[in-house]
N, C-alpha and C positions, 0 to 999 in steps of 0.2 A: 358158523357151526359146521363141525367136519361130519361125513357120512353117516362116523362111528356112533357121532351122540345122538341121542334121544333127542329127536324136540320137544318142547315144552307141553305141556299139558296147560290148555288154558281154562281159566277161572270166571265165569261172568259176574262179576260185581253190581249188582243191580240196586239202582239208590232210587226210593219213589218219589209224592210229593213233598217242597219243604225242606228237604233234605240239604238241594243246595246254601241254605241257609246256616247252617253250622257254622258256630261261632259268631253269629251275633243273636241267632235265636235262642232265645231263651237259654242264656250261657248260664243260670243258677242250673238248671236242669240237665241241657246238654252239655254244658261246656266250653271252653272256646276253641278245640280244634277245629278246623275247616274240612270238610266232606275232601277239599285237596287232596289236604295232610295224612287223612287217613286212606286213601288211594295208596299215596307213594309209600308210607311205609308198607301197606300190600303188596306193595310191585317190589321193593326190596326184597321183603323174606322171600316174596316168589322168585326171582333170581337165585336169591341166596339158600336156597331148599334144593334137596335131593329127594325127587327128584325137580329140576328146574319147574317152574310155574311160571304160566305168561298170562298177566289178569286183564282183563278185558273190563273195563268199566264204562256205565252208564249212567244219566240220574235223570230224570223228565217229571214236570208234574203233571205228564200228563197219562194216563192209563191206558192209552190206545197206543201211545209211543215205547212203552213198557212192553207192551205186547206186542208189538212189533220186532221188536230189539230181541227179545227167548226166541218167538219165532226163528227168524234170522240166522240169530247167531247160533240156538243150540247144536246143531250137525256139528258143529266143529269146536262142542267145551265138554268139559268133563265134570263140570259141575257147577253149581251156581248159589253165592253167598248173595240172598236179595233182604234189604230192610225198604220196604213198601210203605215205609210211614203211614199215614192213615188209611192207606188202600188196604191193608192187614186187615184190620175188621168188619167190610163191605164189600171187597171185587173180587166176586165170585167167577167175573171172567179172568183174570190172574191167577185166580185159582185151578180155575179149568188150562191157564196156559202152561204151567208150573206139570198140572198133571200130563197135560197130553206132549209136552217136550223130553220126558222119560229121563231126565239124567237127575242125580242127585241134586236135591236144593238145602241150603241152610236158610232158614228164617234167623234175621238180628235182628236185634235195638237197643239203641245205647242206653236206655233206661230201661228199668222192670216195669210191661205194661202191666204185671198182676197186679201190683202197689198202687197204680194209679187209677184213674175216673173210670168207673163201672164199664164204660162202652170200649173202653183197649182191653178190660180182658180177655174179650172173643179174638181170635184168630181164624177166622175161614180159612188161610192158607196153611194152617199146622197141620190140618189132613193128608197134606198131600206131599208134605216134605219129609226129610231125612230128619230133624231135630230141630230144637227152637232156644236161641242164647240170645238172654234178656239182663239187663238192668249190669251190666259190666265196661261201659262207655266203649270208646273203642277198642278195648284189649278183645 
């Protein structure tokens, strides 16, 4: 990359517990893309976007590793697309990391948790984000 160009604005892709599991877990529901597959088509559009995006991705099932990772990395992203799988409804410390890391966050999930079992309706982390896109698989 020459002087002239912009670098990238990076993206932190933040995958919670279970996640790595995509595509064999429960493929009637999620489906059978791979947590991968949906990285890399991430990392293309981010490329192939104006302006350039460099996506930074993670997945841990572990919550302190999660939080470690915002930590870290936020000083140097400009925003953060995180699906927290079941940490969404109970970790209230991701929520407080989400908040005290100051950059934009997207809340996903590849399924609508309204539609489904009474305890994914709650979202502790929809407080403290920019918006919340549900029940649309990876698109």
């Amino acid at each position: 990359m020459s002087e002239s160009e912009p670098s990238p604005r990076r993206i932190l892709v933040v995958n919670g517990p279970n996640l790595n599991l995509l595509g064999t877990r429960e493929p009637a529901l999620y489906g059978s893309g791979t947590l991968s597959s949906i990285v890399e088509d991430l990392e293309v559009r981010g490329r192939n976007g104006s302006p350039a995006l460099e996506i930074r991705a993670f997945q841990s099932n572990h919550e302190g590793a999660l939080l470690d990772f915002l930590h870290a990395q936020s000083a140097e992203a400009a925003g953060v697309i995180i699906n927290a799988g079941a940490l969404t409804h109970y970790s209230y410390a991701l929520r407080d990391a989400l908040a005290a890391i100051a950059i934009p966050a997207v809340e996903v999930h590849l399924t609508n948790i309204h539609a489904r079992e009474a305890f994914r309706h709650l979202s502790v982390i929809a407080p403290v984000v920019a918006g919340q896109i549900a029940g649309l698989g990876p698109e």
